[in-house]
C-alpha positions as CSV (number, residue, x, y, z in Angstrom):
1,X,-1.5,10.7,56.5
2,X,-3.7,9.7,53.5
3,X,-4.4,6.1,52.5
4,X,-5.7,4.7,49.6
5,X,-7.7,2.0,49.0
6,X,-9.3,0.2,45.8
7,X,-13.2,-0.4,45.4
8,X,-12.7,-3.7,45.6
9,X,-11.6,-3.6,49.0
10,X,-14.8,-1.8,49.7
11,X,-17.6,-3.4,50.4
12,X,-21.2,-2.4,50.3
13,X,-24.0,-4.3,51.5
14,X,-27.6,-4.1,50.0
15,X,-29.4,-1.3,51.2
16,X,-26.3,0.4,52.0
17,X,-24.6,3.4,50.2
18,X,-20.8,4.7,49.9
19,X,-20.2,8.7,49.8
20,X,-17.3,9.9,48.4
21,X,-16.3,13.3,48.1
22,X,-13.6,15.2,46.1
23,X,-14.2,12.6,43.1
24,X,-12.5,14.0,40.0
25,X,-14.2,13.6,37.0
26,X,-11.4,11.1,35.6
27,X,-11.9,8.6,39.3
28,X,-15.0,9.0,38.1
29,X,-14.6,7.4,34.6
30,X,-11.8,4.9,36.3
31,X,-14.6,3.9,38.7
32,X,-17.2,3.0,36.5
33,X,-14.6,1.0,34.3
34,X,-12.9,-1.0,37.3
35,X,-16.3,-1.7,38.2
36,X,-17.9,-3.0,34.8
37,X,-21.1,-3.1,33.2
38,X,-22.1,-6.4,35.4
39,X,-23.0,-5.1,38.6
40,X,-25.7,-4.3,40.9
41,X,-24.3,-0.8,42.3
42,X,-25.7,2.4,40.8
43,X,-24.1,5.4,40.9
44,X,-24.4,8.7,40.8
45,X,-21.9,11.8,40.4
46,X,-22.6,15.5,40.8
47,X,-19.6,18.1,41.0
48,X,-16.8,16.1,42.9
49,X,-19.7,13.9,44.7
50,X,-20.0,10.0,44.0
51,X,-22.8,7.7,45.6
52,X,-22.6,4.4,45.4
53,X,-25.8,2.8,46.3
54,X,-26.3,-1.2,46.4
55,X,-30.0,-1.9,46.0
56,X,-32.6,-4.0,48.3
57,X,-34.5,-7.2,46.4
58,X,-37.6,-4.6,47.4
59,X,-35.7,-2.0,45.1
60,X,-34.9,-5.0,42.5
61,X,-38.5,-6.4,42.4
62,X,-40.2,-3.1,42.2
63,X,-38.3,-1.4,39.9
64,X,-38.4,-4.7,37.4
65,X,-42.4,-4.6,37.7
66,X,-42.5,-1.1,37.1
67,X,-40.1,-1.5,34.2
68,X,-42.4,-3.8,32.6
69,X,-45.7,-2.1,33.4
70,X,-44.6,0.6,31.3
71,X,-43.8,-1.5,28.4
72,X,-47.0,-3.1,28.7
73,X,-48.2,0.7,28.0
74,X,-46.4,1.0,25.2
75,X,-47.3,-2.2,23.4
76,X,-50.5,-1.6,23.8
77,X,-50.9,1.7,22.6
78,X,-48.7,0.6,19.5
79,X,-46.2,3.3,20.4
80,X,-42.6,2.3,19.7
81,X,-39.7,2.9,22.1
82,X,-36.3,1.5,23.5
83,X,-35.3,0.7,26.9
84,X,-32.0,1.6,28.0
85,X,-32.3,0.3,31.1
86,X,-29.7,1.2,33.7
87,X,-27.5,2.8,31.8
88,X,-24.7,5.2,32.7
89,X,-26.3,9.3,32.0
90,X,-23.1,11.4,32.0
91,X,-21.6,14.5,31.1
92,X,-18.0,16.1,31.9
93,X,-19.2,19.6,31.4
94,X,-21.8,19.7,33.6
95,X,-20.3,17.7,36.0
96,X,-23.0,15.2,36.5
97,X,-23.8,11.5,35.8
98,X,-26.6,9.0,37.0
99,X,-27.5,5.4,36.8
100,X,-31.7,5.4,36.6
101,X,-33.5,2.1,37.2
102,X,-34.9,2.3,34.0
103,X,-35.6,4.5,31.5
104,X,-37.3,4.9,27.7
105,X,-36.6,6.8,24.7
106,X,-40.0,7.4,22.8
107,X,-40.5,10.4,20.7
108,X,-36.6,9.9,20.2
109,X,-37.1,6.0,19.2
110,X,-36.0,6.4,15.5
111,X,-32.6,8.1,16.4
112,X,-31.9,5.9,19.3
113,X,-32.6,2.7,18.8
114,X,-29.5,1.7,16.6
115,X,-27.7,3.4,19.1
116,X,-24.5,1.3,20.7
117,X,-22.6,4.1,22.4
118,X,-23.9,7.2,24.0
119,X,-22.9,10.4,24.4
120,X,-25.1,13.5,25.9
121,X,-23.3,15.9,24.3
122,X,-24.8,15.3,21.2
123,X,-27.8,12.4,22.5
124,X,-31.0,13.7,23.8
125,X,-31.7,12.0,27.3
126,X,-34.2,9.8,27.8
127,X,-38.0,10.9,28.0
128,X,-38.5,9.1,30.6
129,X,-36.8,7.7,33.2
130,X,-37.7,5.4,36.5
131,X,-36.3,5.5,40.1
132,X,-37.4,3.0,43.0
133,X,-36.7,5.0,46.0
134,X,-36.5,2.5,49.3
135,X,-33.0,3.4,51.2
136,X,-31.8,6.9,49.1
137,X,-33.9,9.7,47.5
138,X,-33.5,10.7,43.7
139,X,-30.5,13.6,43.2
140,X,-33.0,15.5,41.4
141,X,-30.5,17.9,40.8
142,X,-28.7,15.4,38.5
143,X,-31.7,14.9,36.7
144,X,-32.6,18.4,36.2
145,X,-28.8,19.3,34.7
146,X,-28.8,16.5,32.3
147,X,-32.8,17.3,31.2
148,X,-34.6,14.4,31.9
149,X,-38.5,15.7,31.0
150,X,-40.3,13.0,32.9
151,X,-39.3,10.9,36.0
152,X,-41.6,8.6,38.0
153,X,-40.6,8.1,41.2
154,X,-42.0,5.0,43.4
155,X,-41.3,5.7,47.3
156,X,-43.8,3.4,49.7
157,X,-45.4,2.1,47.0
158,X,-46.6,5.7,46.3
159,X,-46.0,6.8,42.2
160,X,-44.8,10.2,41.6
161,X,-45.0,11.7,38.3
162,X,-42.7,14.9,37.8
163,X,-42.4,17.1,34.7
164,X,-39.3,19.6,33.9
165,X,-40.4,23.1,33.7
166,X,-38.0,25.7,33.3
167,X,-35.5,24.0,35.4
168,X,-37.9,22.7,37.7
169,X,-39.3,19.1,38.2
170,X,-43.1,19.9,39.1
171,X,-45.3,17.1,40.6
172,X,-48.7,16.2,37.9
173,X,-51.2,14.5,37.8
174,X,-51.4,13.0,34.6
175,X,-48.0,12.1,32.3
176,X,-47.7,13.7,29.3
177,X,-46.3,10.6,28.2
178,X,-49.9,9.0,28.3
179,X,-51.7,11.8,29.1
180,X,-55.7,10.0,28.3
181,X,-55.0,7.3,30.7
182,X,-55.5,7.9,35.2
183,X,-51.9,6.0,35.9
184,X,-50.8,7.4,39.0
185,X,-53.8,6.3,41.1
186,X,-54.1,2.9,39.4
187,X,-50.2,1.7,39.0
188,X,-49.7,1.6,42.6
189,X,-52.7,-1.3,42.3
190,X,-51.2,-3.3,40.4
191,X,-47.8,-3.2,41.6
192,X,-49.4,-4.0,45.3
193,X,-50.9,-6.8,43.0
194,X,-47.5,-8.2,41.9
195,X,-46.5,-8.5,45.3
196,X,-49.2,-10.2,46.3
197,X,-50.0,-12.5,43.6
198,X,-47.1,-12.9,41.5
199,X,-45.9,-10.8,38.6
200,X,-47.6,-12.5,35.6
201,X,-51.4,-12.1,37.2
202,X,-50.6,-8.4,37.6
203,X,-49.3,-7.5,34.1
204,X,-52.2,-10.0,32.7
205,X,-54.6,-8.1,35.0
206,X,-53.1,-4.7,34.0
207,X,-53.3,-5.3,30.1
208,X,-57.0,-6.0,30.3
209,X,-57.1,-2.4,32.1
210,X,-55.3,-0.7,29.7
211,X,-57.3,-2.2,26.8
212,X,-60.6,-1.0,28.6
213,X,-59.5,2.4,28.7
214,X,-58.4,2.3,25.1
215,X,-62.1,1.2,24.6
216,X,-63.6,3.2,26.0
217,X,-61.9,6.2,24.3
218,X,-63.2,5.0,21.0
C-alpha cells in the first residue's frame, strides 16, 4: 500500500534534511512551485534524487557574511557583477538542479544583469558560486553537470576554493576570480571576526585589507 502525502504536511526542522527518491523531473518542477520563492529550504535534484535541506542560523549567518565579503571584493576592485543569490540552477536534460547560497555572474555581467528569467539551456551558470557546509556536504556532482567554474566552499570555518578542470573540481590556492589577492588564508579571519565582533567591524576591517593589497600592487 502506497500513501501520499503533500510537502506541507512534511515538516523539516533546521538543520534537518528530507531525501526523496524516484522524483520525476515534473514533482520536481511541482515541488519547487507549491513551495514558492519565499522560503528557507534549498534543494537540490540529481537524476530522480531530491534533498531538501532547512538551514541552521550558523548556515544563515555565515553564508550572508561570506556573501557580502565577496561584494566588498568586487566594489573595490571596480569590477562589475550581479548576485543571483539563491536561485534555482536547473536543467531537464541533464537531470540536475541546485539551490547555492549565493552565487555571482562576473565576466557574464553584461548579459545577465537585465536578466528576469533563466534558463541554462541557453544561460551560462554563474562563475561563481558559494555553499556554507554545516549539516550536508555540496553534491558536487550537480555542480560539475551544470558547469559551475568556481565554488567556494566554507565547512568549520575552513574556505575551500575549487576550480572545474575537465570535469573535475580541483582544490587551489588562489581564485582565478582574484587571482593577485591571498583570500583563502585571510577570509576565514574575518569571518571568525564577524562572529566575534559584529558584522559591520569585519567588513570595515576587511575593506581597509583589500585596499592595502590594491596598494601595494601599484
Amino acid at each position: 500500500m502506497s500513501v501520499t502525502l503533500q510537502l506541507k504536511q512534511v515538516q523539516v526542522q533546521p538543520g534537518q534534511r528530507l531525501v526523496l527518491e524516484e522524483v520525476s523531473w515534473q514533482q520536481f518542477e511541482d515541488i519547487l512551485e507549491e513551495l514558492g520563492d519565499h522560503r528557507g529550504s534549498r534543494l537540490t535534484y540529481s537524476d530522480g534524487t531530491l534533498e531538501i535541506r532547512m538551514p541552521l542560523p550558523e548556515h544563515e549567518k555565515n553564508k550572508v557574511i561570506l556573501g557580502d565579503l565577496v561584494k566588498v571584493l568586487l566594489d573595490e576592485l571596480e569590477i562589475d557583477y550581479v548576485s543571483f543569490g539563491s536561485t534555482t540552477f536547473k536543467r531537464r536534460d541533464l537531470a540536475k538542479g541546485f539551490e547555492p547560497d549565493d552565487c555571482f555572474y562576473i565576466r557574464n555581467f553584461a548579459a545577465m544583469v537585465g536578466k528576469q528569467c533563466l534558463d541554462l539551456g541557453r544561460d551560462p551558470p554563474p562563475e561563481l558560486s558559494i555553499e556554507v557546509d554545516v549539516t550536508s556536504r555540496t553534491q558536487l556532482d550537480v555542480y560539475r553537470a551544470l558547469g559551475v567554474p568556481e565554488l567556494w566552499r566554507l565547512e568549520a570555518g575552513r574556505l575551500r576554493i575549487d576550480v572545474l578542470r575537465e570535469g573535475e573540481y580541483i582544490e587551489v590556492e588562489q581564485s582565478p576570480t582574484f587571482p593577485d589577492l591571498p583570500l583563502k588564508e585571510n577570509l576565514s579571519r574575518f569571518l571568525a571576526m564577524a562572529q566575534s565582533e559584529g558584522p559591520r567591524l569585519a567588513l570595515k576591517a576587511f575593506r581597509q585589507w583589500v585596499r592595502g593589497q590594491i596598494a601595494g600592487q601599484d
